[in-house]
C-alpha positions as a Markdown table, in Angstrom:
| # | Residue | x | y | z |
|---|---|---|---|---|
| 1 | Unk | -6.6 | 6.2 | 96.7 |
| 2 | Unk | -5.6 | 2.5 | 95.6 |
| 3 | Unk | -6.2 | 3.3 | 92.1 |
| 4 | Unk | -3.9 | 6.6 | 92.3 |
| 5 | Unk | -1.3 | 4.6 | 93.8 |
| 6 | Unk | -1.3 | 1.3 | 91.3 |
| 7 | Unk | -1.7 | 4.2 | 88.3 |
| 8 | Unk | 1.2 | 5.6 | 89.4 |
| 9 | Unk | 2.8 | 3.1 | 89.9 |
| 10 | Unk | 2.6 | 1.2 | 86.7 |
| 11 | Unk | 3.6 | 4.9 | 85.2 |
| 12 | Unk | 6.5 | 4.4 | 86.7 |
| 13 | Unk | 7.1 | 0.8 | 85.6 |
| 14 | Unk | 6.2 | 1.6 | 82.2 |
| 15 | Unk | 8.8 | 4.8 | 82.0 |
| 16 | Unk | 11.4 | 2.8 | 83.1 |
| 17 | Unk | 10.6 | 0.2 | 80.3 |
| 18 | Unk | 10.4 | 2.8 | 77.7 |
| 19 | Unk | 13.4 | 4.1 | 78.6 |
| 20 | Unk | 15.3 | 0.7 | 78.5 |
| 21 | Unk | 14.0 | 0.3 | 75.1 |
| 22 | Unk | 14.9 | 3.4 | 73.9 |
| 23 | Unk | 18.5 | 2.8 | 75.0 |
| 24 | Unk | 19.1 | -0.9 | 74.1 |
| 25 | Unk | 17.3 | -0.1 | 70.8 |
| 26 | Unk | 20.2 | 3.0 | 70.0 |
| 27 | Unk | 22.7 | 0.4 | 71.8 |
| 28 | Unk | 22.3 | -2.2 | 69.4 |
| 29 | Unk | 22.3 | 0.5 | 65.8 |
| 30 | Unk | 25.5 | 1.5 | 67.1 |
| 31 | Unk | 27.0 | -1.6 | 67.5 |
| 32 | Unk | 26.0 | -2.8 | 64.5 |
| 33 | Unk | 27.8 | 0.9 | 63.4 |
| 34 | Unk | 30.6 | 0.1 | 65.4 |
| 35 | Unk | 30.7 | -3.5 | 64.0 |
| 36 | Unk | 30.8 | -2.0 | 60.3 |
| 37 | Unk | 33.6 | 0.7 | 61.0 |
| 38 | Unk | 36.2 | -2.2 | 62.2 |
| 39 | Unk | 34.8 | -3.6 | 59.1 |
| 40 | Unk | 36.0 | -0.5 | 56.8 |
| 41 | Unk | 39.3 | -0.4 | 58.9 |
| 42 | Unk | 40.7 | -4.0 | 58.4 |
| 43 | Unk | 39.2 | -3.8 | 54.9 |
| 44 | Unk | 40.6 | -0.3 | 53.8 |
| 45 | Unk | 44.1 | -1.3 | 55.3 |
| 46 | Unk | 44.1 | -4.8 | 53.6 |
| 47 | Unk | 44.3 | -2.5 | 50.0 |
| 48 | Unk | 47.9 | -0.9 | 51.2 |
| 49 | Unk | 50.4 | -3.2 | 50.6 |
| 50 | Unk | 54.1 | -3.0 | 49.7 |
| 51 | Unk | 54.0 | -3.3 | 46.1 |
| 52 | Unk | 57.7 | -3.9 | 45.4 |
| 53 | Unk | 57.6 | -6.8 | 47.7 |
| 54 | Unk | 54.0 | -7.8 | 46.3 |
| 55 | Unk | 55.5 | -7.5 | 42.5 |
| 56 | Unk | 57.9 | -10.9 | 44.0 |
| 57 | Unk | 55.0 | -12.7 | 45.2 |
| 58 | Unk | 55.5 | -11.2 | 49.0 |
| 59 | Unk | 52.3 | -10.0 | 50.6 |
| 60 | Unk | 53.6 | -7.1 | 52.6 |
| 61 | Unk | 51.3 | -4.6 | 54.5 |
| 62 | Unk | 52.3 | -0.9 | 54.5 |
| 63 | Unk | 51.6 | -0.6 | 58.6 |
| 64 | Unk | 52.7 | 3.3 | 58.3 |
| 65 | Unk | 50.0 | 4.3 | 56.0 |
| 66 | Unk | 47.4 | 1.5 | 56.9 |
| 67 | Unk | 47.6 | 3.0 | 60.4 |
| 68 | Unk | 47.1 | 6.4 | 59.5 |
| 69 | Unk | 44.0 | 5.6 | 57.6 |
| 70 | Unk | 42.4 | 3.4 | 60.0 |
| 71 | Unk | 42.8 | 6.1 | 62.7 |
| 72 | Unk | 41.0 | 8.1 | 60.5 |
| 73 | Unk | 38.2 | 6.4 | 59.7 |
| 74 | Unk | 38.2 | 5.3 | 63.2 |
| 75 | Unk | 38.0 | 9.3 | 64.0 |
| 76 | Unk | 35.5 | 10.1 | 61.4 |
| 77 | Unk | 32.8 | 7.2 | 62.0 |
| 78 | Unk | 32.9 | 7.6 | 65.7 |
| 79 | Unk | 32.6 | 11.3 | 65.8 |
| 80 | Unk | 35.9 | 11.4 | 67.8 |
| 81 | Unk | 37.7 | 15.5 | 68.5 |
| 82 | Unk | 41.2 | 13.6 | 69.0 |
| 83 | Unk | 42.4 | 10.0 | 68.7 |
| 84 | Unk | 40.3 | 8.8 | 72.1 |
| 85 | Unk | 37.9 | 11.4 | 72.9 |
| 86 | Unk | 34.5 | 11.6 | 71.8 |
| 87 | Unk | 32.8 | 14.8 | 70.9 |
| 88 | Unk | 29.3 | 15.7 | 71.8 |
| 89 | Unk | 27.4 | 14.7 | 69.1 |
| 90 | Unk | 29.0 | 11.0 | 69.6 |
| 91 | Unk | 26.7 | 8.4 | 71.0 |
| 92 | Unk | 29.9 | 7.1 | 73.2 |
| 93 | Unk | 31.0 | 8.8 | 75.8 |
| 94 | Unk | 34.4 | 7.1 | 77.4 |
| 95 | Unk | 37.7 | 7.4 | 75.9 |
| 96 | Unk | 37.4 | 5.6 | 72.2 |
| 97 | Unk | 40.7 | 2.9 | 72.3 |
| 98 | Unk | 41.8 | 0.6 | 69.4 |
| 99 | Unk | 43.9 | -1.9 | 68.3 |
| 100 | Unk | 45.7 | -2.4 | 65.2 |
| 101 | Unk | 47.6 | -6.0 | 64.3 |
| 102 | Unk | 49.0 | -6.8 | 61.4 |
| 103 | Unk | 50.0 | -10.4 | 60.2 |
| 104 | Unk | 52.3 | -10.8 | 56.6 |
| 105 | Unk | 55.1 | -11.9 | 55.4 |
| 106 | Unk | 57.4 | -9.6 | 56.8 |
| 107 | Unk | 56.7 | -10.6 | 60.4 |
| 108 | Unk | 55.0 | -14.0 | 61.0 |
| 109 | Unk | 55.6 | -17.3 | 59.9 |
| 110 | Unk | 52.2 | -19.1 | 58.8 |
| 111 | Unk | 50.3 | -20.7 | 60.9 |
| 112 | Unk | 50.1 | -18.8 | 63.4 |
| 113 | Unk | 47.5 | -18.4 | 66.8 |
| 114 | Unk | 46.5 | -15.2 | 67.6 |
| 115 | Unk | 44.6 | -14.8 | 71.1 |
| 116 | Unk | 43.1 | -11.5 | 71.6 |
| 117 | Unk | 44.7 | -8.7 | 73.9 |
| 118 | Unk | 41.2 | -9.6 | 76.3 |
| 119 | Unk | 41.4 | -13.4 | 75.1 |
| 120 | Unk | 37.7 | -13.3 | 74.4 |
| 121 | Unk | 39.0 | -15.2 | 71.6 |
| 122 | Unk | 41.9 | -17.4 | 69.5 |
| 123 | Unk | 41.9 | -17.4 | 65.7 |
| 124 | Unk | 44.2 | -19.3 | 63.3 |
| 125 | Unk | 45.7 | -17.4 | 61.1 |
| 126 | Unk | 47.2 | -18.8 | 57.9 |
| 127 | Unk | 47.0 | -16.4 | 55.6 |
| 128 | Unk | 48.6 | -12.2 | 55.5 |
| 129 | Unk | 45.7 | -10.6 | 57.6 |
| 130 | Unk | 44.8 | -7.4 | 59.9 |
| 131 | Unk | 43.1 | -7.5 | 63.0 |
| 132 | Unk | 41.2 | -3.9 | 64.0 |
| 133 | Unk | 39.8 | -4.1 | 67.5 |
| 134 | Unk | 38.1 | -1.2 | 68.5 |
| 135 | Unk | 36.6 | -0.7 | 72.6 |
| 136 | Unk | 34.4 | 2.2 | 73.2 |
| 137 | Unk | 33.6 | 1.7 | 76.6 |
| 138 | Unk | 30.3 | 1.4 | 78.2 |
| 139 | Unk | 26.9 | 2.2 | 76.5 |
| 140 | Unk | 25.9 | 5.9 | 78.3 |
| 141 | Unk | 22.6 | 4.1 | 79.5 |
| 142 | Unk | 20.2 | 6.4 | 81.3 |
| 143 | Unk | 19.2 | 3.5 | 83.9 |
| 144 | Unk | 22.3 | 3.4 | 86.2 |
| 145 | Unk | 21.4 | 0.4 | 87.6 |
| 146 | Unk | 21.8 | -2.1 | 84.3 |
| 147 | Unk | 24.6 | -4.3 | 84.7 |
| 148 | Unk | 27.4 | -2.7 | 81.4 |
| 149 | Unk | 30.1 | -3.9 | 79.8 |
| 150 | Unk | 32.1 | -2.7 | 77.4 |
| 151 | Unk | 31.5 | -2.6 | 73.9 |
| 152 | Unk | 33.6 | -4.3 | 71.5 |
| 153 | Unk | 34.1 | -4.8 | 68.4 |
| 154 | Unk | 36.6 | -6.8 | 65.9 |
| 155 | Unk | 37.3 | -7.5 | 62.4 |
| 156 | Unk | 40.1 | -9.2 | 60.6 |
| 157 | Unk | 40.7 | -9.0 | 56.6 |
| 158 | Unk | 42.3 | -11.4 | 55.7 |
| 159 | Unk | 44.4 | -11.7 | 52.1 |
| 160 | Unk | 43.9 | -15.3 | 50.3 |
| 161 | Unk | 46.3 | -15.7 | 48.1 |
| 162 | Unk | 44.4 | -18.2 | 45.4 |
């Protein structure tokens, strides 16, 4: 009977260390997925500008437009129905929110601190730049009893003007 109980027993050990592996492993590919969206956001906004304003040696973002596409791509790369809500196939599950900052000429005078909305962070900005900071939530791990937090991710572009 002892070696029925200590099989079983290291089953069980070893399904719940497949399973964490399994889900950290997925965890990590999609932040590294979420990590290059921001990326394509801050980066794809960066190339609307005003280009009146830039034709004067202004570096002006167009927010209107640079919003509209980084909700997009936002809505494409996470597999969102809506703006917030996830559809089945996505690998997150809470409501999807962002946040979209942008620092020019038109409305900030250089330098300038920036401190995050969670202040997980301050970051001098000296230059016209765009901050995309994206929260998903919590990971959907299968093991309910692993400490989560939520994952996010940021990315600036930033517009040297050399």
């Amino acid at each position: 009977m002892k070696p029925f109980l200590f099989t079983l027993a290291m089953l069980i050990l070893f399904a719940i260390f497949l399973t964490y592996q399994t889900d950290n492993n997925t965890y990590i590919r999609q932040l590294e997925k979420l990590k290059y969206v921001a990326d394509e956001c801050s980066g794809a906004a960066g190339l609307l500008y005003d280009e009146e304003a830039y034709s004067e040696g202004i570096t002006v973002y167009n927010q209107e437009e640079g919003k509209k596409i980084i909700k997009y791509l936002i809505k494409e790369n996470l597999e969102l129905e809506d703006e917030h809500s996830p559809s089945e196939s996505s690998y997150w599950k809470d409501e999807v929110q962002y946040e979209i900052i942008f620092f020019d000429n038109s409305n900030t005078s250089f330098p300038y601190y920036y401190t995050d909305s969670q202040e997980r962070f301050t970051k001098l900005i000296a230059e016209p730049t765009i901050i995309v900071e994206i929260n998903t939530g919590e990971p959907p791990f299968r093991l309910k009893f692993l400490p989560r937090k939520d994952a996010i991710r940021s990315s600036a572009y930033e517009y040297l003007d050399r």
